[in-house]
Backbone as CSV, one residue per row, in Angstrom:
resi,resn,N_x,N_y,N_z,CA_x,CA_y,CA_z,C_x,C_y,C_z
1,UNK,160.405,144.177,108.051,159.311,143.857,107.152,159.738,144.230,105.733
2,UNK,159.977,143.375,105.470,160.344,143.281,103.575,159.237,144.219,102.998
3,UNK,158.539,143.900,103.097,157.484,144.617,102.425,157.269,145.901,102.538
4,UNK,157.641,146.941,103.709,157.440,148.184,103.802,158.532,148.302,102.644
5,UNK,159.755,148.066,102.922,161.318,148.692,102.244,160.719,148.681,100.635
6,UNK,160.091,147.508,99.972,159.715,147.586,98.530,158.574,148.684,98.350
7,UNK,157.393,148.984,99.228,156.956,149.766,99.084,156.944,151.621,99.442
8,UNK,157.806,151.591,100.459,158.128,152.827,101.123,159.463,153.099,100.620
9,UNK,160.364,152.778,99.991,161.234,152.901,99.013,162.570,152.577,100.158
10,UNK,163.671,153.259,99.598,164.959,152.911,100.426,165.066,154.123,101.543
11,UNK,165.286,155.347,101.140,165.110,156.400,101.532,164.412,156.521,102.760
12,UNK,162.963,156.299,102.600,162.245,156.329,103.610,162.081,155.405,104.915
13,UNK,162.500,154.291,103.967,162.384,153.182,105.062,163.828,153.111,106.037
14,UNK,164.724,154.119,105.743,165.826,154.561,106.453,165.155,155.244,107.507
15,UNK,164.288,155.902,107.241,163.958,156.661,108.510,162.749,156.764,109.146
16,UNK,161.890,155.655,108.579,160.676,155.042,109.187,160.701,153.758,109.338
17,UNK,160.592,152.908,110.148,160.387,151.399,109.770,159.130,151.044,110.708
18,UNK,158.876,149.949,109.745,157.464,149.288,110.184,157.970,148.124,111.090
19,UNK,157.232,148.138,112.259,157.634,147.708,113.336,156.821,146.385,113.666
20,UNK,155.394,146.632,112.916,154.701,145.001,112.732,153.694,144.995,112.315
21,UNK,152.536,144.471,112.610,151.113,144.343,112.387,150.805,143.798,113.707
22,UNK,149.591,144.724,114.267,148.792,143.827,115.703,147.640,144.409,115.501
23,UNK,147.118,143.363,115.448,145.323,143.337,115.196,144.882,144.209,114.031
24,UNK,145.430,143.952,112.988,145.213,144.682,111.961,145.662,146.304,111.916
25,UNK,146.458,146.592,112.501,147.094,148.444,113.103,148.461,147.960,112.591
26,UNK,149.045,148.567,111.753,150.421,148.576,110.641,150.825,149.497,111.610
27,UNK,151.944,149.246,112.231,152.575,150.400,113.220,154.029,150.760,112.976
28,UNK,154.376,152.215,112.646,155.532,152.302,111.861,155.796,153.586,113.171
29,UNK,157.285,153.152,113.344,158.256,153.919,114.095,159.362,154.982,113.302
30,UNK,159.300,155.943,113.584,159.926,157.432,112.940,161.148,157.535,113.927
31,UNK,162.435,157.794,113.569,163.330,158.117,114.315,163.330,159.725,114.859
32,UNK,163.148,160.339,113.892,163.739,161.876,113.298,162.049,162.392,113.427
33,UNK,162.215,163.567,114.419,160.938,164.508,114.448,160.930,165.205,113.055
34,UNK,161.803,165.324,112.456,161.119,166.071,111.437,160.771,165.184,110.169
35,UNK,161.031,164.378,110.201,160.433,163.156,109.190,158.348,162.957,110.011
36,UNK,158.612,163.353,110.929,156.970,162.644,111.864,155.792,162.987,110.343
37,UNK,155.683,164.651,110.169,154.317,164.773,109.519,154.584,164.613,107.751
38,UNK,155.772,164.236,107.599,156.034,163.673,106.566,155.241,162.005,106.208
39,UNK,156.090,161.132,107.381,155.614,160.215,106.578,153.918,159.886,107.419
40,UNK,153.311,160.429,108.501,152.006,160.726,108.182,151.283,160.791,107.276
41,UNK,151.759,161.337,106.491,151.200,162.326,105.625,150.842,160.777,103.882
42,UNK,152.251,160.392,104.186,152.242,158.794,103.293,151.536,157.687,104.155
43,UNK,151.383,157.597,104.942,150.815,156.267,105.755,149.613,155.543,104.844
44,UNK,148.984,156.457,104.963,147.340,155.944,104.174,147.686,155.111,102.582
45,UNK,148.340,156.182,102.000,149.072,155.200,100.643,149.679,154.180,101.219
46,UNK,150.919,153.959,101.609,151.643,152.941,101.945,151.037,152.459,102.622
47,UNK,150.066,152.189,103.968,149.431,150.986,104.287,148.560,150.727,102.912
48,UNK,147.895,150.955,102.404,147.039,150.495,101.094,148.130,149.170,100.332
49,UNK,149.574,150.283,100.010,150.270,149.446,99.321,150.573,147.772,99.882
50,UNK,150.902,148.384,100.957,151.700,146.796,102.109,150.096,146.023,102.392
51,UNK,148.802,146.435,102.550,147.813,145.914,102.185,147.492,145.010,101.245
52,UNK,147.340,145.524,99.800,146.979,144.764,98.832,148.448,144.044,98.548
53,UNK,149.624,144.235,98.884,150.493,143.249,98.853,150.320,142.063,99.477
54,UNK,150.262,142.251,100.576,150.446,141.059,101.605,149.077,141.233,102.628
55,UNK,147.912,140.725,101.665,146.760,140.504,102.216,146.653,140.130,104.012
56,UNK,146.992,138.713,103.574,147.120,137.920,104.715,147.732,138.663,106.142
57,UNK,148.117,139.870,105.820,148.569,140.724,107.323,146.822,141.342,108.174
58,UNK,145.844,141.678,107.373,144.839,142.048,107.546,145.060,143.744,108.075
59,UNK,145.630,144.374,107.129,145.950,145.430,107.668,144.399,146.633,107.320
60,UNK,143.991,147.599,108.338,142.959,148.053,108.066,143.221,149.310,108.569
61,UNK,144.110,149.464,109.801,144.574,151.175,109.652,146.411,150.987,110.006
62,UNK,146.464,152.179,110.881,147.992,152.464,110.874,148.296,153.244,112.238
63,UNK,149.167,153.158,112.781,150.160,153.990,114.306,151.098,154.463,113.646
64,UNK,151.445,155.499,113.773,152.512,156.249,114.099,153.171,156.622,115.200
65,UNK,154.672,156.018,115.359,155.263,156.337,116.927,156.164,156.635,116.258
66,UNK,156.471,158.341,117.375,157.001,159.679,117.174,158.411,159.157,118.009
67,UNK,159.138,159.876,117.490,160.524,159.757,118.952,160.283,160.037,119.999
68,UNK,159.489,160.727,120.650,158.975,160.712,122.162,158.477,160.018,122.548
69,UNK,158.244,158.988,121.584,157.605,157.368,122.240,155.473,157.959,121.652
70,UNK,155.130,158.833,121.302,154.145,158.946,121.153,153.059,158.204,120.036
71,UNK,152.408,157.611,120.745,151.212,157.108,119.076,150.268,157.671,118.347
72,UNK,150.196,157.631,117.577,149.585,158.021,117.060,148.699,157.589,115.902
73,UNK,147.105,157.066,116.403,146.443,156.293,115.143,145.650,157.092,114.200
74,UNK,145.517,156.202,113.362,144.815,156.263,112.504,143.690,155.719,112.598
75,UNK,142.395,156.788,112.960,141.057,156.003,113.098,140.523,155.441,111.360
76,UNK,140.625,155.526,110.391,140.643,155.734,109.008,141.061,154.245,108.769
77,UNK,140.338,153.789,108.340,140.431,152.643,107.333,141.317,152.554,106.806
78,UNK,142.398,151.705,105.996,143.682,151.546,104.894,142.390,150.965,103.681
79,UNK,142.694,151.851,103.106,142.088,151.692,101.621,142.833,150.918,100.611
80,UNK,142.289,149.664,100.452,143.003,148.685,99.433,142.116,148.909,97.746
81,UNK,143.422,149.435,97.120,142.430,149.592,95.657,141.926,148.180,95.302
82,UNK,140.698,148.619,94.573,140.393,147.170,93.983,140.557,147.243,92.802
83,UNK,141.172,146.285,92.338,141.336,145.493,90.878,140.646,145.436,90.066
84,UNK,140.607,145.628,88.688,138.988,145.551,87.890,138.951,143.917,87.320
85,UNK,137.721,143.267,87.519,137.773,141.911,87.472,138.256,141.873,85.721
86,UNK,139.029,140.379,85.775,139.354,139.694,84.774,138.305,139.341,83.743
87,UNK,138.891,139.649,82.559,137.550,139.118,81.753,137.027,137.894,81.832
88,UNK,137.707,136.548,82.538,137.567,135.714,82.951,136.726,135.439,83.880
89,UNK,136.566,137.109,85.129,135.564,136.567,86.097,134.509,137.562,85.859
90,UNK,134.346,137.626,84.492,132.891,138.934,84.661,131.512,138.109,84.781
């Protein structure tokens, strides 16, 4: 997913990758246990980001799978900032 790597940077997306979208649940796979409550800890931003990027995914929360194969959701909404309208559409 192109879109995690631009938003989750290079670094990270070395050692997390987003594995897809199903039914609106952004599900990102962690290699490295000690990366787990790290990028937790980013999920909520970065789904927001890969959100208001690429609408059309309908992303609304997030999984986390641990190297033990474990999931882990996110009951929590992905918070897409909103935009302040254009002076065009006030």
């Amino acid at each position: 997913m192109t879109a995690w790597r631009a938003c989750a940077g290079g670094a990270l997306a070395e050692r997390a990758r987003a594995v897809g979208v199903r039914r609106g649940v952004l599900e990102v796979a962690v290699e490295d246990a000690r990366w787990v409550e790290t990028v937790a800890d980013l999920l909520p931003t970065l789904g927001a980001r890969i959100a208001e990027r690429c609408p059309d995914l309908g992303i609304r929360s997030w999984r986390l799978v641990t190297p033990d194969g474990e999931r882990r959701t996110r009951s929590a909404p992905v918070r897409v900032p909103t935009r302040p309208a254009s002076p065009d559409h006030r």
